[in-house]
Residue, then its C-alpha position, 0 to 999 in steps of 0.5 A: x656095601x660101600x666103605x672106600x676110605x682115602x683118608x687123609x691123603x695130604x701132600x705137602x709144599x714147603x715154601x722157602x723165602x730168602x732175603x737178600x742184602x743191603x745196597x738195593x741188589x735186585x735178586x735173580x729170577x727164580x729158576x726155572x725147573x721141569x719136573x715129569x709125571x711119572x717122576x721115576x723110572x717105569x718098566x713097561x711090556x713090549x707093544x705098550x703106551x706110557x704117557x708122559x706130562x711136563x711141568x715148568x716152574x718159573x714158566x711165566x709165558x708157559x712156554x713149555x718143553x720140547x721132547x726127545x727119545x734116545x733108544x728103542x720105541x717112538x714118541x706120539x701126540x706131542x704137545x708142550x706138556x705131554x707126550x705119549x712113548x710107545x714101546x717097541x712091538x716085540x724085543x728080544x731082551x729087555x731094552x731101554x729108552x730115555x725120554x727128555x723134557x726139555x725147557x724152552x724158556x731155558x734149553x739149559x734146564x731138562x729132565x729125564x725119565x728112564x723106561x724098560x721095556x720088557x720082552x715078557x708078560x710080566x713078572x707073575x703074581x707080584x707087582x712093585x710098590x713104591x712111596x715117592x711123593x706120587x705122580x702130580x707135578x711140584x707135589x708130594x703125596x706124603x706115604x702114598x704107595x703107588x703101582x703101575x696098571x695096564x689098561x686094555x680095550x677089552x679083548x684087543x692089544x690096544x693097551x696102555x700102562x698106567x704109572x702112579x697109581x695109589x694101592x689102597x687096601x680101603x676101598x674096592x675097585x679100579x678108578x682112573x683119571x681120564x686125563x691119564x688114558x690116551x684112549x678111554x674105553x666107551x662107558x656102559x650104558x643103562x636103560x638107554x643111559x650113561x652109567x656113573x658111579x660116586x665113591x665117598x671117602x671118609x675125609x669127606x672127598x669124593x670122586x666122580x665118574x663114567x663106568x667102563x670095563x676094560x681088561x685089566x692087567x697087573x704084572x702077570x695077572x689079566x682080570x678080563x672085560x673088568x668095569x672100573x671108574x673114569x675119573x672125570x668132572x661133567x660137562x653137560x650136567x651138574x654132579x648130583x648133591x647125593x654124591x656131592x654132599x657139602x664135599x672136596x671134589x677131587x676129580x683132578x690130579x692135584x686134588x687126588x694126588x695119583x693117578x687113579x686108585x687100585x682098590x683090593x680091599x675085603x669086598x669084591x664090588x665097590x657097592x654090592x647086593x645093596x646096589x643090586x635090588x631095593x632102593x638104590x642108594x647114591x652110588x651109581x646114576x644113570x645119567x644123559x645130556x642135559x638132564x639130570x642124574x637119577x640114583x639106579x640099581x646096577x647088576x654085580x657084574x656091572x658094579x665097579x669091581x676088584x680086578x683081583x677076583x676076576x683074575x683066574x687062579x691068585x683071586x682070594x685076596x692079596x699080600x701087602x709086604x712094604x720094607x721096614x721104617x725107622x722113621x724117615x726116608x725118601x722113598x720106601x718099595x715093597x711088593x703087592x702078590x696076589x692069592x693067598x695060599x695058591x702059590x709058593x710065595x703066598x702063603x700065611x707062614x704062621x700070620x694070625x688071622x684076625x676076621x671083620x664083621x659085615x662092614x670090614x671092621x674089627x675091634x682096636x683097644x687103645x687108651x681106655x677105648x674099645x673102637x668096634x669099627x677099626x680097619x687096615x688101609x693103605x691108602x690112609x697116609x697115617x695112623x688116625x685115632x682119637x687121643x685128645x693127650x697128643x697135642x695137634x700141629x698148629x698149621x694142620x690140625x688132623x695131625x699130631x705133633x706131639x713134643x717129642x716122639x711117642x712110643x705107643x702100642x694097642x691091641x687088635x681084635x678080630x670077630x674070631x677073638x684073635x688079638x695082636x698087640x701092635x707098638x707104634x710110634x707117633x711123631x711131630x708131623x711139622x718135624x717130619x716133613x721140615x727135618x726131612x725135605x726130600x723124604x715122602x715115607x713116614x713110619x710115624x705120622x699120625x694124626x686125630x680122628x674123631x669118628x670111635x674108630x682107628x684107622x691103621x694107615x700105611x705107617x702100619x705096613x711098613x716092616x709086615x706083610x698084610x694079608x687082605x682076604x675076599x668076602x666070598x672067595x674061597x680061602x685055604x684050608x684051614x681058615x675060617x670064611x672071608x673077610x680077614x686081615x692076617x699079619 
């Protein structure tokens, strides 16, 4: 089965004019400007790469930066827009290191990005979250919650942490752009092929690319000879128009905004028994130079899966916990804990389940409308619902932007009857991001959505923990069978 659902992932770009005086005055060239990818500081395992991209504003020979390192490891694969840290082996503390970018159209201008290595495997089932307006340069991600990945060439210490990652709770699986992975793992073959995979979003985007597997690790967690998606657009084919389909490609960091996504949705493969026998849908394609890309059925074990089921004990789900919100700010954290029910931290503690029906939906009533296919996502960057009553933003028109703020509430219903009332506040988008330059957490963006259904974004979790069980894994005692959300 196959429901991934980026929706609506929009950055934003606000363009400031100023005009100058009387008298003819010729005003100052724009000022130049470095800007890094990751953008905030990273905390990375002893022995681990991290690479490091560079913009530069007002660059117009593209002249590009030179590097520097101050404290522990060293700097490899230097070029005018990128570097790749290298971590020290082994430490016998946490260390740190800078990395500085600096311009050379103006040796004035630099940036710098902070990085902790760390003398242990991570920190357990629990890995940080934050909202920072994502990893693509002169770009914000508005309510984009990202993680860092460390990928690793299965069964070997060549691994390389991944920072900027989008955690969706909407989709199933790992995908990672190509251009972020300094040694990409070799695709797996089928019938003599290449296989690739096409994942549709609901906004109509799509991404494309090569299937790997590789072993997967998430703070303490280690999901071994896991496949995932290579993010990369073809060079010696056409993608197929049953992936395409009149659709946004967005196979590149500008267009997605992150460097990959984490998919820990309800599902443990991206596709499913569906994807497995009868006739293929167009998901997976076994493709060759030249030639064109055929539909192809894919065993499970092969299929794009939920690193999260592979991981040995914490693998019937995960915990979304995100700081409250009153509207604004400009970055908001939070914790992914992996398991439900299998350690101290992860338990229900009184959370009301609510259980899906087969295609990961549960039933939301608002305004006079019962929406039978409804869904938690924190990939989607708003709360999206159909109410012809909020007027939408005149400059874009997927969002609301409402004369002043809204106070609102639903109720949602789950297969099991279960029901929670849920108040939420709907705001002028065009306020939020003007009012707020600098900020990238919005707990009261929304906007329209045309499909019966409403879509919880991430203004939902903003202030709960989110419980998001497995289809198929065991669940504590007590609960009825996977899927559920509980909140």
């Amino acid at each position: 089965m196959l429901r991934t659902s980026l929706a609506f992932s929009l950055g934003l770009i606000l363009f400031l004019a100023a005009c100058g005086g009387g008298g003819g005055s010729t005003p100052p060239p724009p000022a130049v400007s470095v800007a890094l990818t990751p953008s905030t500081a990273q905390t990375i395992n002893a022995g681990l790469i991290l690479p490091i991209g560079a913009a530069v504003s007002n660059d117009s020979a593209n002249q590009g930066v030179t590097w520097s390192l101050t404290g522990v490891g060293s700097l490899a694969a230097s070029s005018i827009t990128s570097v790749t840290y290298q971590a020290p082996g082994t430490v016998s503390s946490d260390q740190t290191a800078t990395v500085t970018a600096t311009s050379i159209a103006n040796p004035a201008v630099s940036a710098s990005l902070q990085i902790t290595v760390t003398n242990t495997t991570a920190s357990g089932n629990v890995v940080p979250l934050i909202v920072d307006g994502g990893p693509a340069p002169l770009h914000n991600y508005a309510n984009g919650v990202f993680t860092t990945v460390t990928i690793c060439l299965t069964g070997t210490p060549t691994c390389q942490a991944i920072g900027g990652i989008l955690v969706d709770t909407g989709s199933f699986g790992l995908r990672v752009l190509k251009s972020a992975l300094a040694v990409p793992p070799s695709p797996l073959p089928i019938s003599g092929k290449t296989l690739n995979n096409c994942a549709k979003f609901v906004d109509g985007s799509f991404l494309w690319g090569e299937v790997a597997a590789a072993d997967i690790q998430l703070g303490g967690e280690k999901a071994t000879n896991t496949s995932f998606q290579i993010i990369a657009d073809p060079t010696t084919f056409t993608i197929p128009t049953a992936c395409s389909s009149g659709g946004s490609n967005i196979d590149n960091l500008g267009s997605l905004g992150a460097n990959g996504i984490l998919g820990v949705g309800p599902e443990a493969q991206d596709c499913g028994p569906a994807c497995a026998s009868g006739t293929p849908p167009p998901v997976y394609f076994a493709c060759s130079s030249g030639t064109t890309c055929t539909a192809t059925l894919v065993p499970l074990a092969q299929q794009i899966t939920n690193p999260v089921v592979k991981f040995p004990t914490d693998n019937n789900g995960v915990i979304m916990e995100m700081q409250s919100l009153t509207s604004a700010a400009t970055t908001a954290t939070g914790s992914l804990i992996f398991g439900i029910g299998t350690q101290t931290n992860n338990g229900l503690a009184g959370a009301k389940i609510q259980t899906m029906d087969n295609f990961d939906n549960f039933t939301t009533l608002f305004n006079g409308q019962t929406m039978t296919e409804s869904f938690i996502d924190s990939g989607s960057n708003g709360l999206f619902f159909p109410d012809s009553g909020i007027p939408n933003c005149p400059d874009a028109a997927f969002f609301f932007c409402p004369s002043s703020l809204l106070s609102l509430s639903a109720i949602n219903q789950g297969q099991n009857s279960a029901v929670n009332t849920v108040s939420f506040g709907i705001d002028n988008a065009d306020n939020l991001f003007n009012n707020n330059p600098t900020a990238d957490a919005f707990s009261t963006l929304g906007g329209t959505n045309d499909s019966g259904s409403f879509d919880w974004g991430l203004p939902f979790f903003y202030g709960r923990s989110v419980f998001t069980s497995i289809r198929g894994q065991t669940t504590p005692s007590g609960t009825p069978p996977a899927p559920w959300w509980a909140y």
